[in-house]
C-alpha positions in Angstrom: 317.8 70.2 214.7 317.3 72.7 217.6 313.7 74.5 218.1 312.1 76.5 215.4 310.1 79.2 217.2 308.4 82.6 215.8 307.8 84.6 217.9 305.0 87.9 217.4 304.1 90.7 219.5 303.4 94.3 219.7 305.4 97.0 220.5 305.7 96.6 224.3 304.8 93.3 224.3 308.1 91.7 225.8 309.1 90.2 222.9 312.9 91.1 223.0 312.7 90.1 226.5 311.3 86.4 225.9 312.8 86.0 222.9 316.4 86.4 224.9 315.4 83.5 227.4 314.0 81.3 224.7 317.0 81.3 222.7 319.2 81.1 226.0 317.3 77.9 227.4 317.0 76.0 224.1 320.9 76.8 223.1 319.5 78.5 219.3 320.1 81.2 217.2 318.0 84.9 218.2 317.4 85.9 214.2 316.1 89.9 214.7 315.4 91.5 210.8 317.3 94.0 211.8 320.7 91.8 213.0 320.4 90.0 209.8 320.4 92.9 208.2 323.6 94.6 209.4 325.5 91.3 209.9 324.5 90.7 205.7 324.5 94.1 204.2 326.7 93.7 201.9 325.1 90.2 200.4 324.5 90.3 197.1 320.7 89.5 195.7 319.4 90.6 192.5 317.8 93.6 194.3 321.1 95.2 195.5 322.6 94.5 198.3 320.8 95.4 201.9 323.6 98.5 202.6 322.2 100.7 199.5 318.8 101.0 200.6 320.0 101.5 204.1 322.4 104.2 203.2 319.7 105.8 201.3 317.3 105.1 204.4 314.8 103.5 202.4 313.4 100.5 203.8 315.2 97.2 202.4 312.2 96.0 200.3 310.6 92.0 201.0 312.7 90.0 198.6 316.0 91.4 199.7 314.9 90.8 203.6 313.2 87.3 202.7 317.0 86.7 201.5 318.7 87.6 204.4 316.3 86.1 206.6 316.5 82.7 204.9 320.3 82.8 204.7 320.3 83.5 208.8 318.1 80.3 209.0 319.7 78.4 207.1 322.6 78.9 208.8 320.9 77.9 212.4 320.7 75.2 214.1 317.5 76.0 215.6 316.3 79.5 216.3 313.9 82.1 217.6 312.6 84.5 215.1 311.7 88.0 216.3 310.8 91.0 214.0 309.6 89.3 211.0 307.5 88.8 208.8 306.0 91.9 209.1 303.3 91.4 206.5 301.4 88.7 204.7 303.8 88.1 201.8 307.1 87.8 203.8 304.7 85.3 206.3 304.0 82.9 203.1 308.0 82.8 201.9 308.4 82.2 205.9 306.2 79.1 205.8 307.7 77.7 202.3 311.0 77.8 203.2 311.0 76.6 207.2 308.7 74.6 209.0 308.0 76.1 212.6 307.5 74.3 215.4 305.9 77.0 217.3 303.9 80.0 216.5 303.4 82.3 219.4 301.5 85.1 219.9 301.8 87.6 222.9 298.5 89.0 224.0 298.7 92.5 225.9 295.7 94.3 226.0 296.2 97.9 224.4 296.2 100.5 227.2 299.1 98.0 229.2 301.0 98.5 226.0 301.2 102.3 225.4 301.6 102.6 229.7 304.6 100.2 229.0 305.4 102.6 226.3 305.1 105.9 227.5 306.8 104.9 231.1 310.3 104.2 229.5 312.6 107.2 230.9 316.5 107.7 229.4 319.2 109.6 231.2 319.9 112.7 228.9 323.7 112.6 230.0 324.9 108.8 230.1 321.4 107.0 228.0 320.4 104.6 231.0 317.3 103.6 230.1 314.5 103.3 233.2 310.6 102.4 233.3 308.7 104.1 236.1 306.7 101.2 236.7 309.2 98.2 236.1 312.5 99.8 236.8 312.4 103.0 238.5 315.1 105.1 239.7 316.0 105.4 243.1 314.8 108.9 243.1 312.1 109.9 240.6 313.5 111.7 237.8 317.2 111.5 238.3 320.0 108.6 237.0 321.2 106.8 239.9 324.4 106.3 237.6 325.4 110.1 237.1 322.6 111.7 238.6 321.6 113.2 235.6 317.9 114.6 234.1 315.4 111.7 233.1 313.4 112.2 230.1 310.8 111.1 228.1 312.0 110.6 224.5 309.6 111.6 222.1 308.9 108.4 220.6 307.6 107.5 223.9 304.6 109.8 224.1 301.3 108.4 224.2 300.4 109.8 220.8 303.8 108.5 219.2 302.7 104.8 220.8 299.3 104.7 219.9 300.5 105.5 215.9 303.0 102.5 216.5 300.3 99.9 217.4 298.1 101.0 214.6 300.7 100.7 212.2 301.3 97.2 214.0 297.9 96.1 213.8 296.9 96.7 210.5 300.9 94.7 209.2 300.4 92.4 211.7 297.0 91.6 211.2 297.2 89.2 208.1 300.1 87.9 209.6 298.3 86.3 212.5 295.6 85.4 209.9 298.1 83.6 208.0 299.6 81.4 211.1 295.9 80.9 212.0 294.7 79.6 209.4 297.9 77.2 209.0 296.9 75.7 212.7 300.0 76.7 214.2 299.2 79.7 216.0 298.7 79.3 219.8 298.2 83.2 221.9 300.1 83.7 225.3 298.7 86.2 227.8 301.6 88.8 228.0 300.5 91.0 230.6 302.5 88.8 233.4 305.9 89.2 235.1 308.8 88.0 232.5 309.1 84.6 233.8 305.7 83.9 234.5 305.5 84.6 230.5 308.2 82.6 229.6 306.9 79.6 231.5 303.6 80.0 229.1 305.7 79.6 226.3 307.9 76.8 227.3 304.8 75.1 227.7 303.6 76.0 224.2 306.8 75.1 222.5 307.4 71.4 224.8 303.9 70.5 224.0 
């Protein structure tokens, strides 16, 4: 059986980006909610199936992601979990129905998260994405694909990433609680370059 990672974070916090190289080093499955969700939305539970609510844009309610999750699990041979549990209830089925080998935590103090936030910039012609600190254009403000205008989107205003660590935090919160409390949660400083992270969580997961 392959690795068994979870893998929590904030907004910001490079999850997506470690949770990539994870699953590339240690040859397992990267299980996102939200893949799971569209690669199972027509699987039947006693809720509906995942495609109603999300047709409805409703948001798929706990058992009927618990579902999905566990059938993308099951179906692993190892895997790196990213994107759930997003609250206490869907942490305890988590822990009942797997055990993890690793728990990590990313740690990026708040105001490096909503810079990281607010500095993302997207071509409004082609959709190339930039970050003026990380991945600048060659010339501020314009795509060096098609030259066109850079913009802030406004789900990356400062305001707009504040609300989205609150909301975070207070899900979250229990979450970590929960991990904690089970002895299996270990916090890796974030606020690194990408592979200087990574390497913090190799060592967490080899130990």
């Amino acid at each position: 059986m392959g690795h068994r990672i979870l893998l929590l974070g904030a907004p910001g916090a490079g999850k997506g980006t470690q949770s990539a190289k994870l699953a590339d080093e240690y040859g397992v499955e990267h299980v996102t909610t939200g893949d799971a969700l569209r690669a199972n939305k027509d699987m039947e539970t006693e809720y509906g199936t995942p495609r109603s609510f999300m047709e409805a844009g409703e948001l798929v309610p706990d058992p009927v992601v618990n579902e999905i999750v566990r059938a993308a699990l099951d179906d692993a041979d190892g895997f790196v979990l990213d994107g759930y549990p997003r609250n206490l209830d869907q942490a305890e089925y988590l822990s009942e129905i797997t055990d993890l080998d690793a728990v990590v935590l990313l740690d990026v103090d708040e105001e490096v998260l909503v810079d990281r936030l607010t500095g993302r910039r997207v071509c409004d012609d082609c959709g190339a994405n930039y970050h003026v600190d990380f991945q600048p254009p060659e010339e501020a403000g314009v795509c060096d694909d098609c030259g066109g205008e850079l913009i802030q989107r406004e789900d990356d205003t400062e305001e707009t990433a504040r609300e989205r660590l609150q909301v975070f935090y207070d899900n979250t919160k229990p979450v970590v609680d929960h991990f904690r409390d089970e002895g299996v949660l270990v916090e890796v400083d974030g606020e690194a370059t990408p592979d200087e992270v990574f390497g913090r969580i190799r060592d967490v997961v080899e130990t």
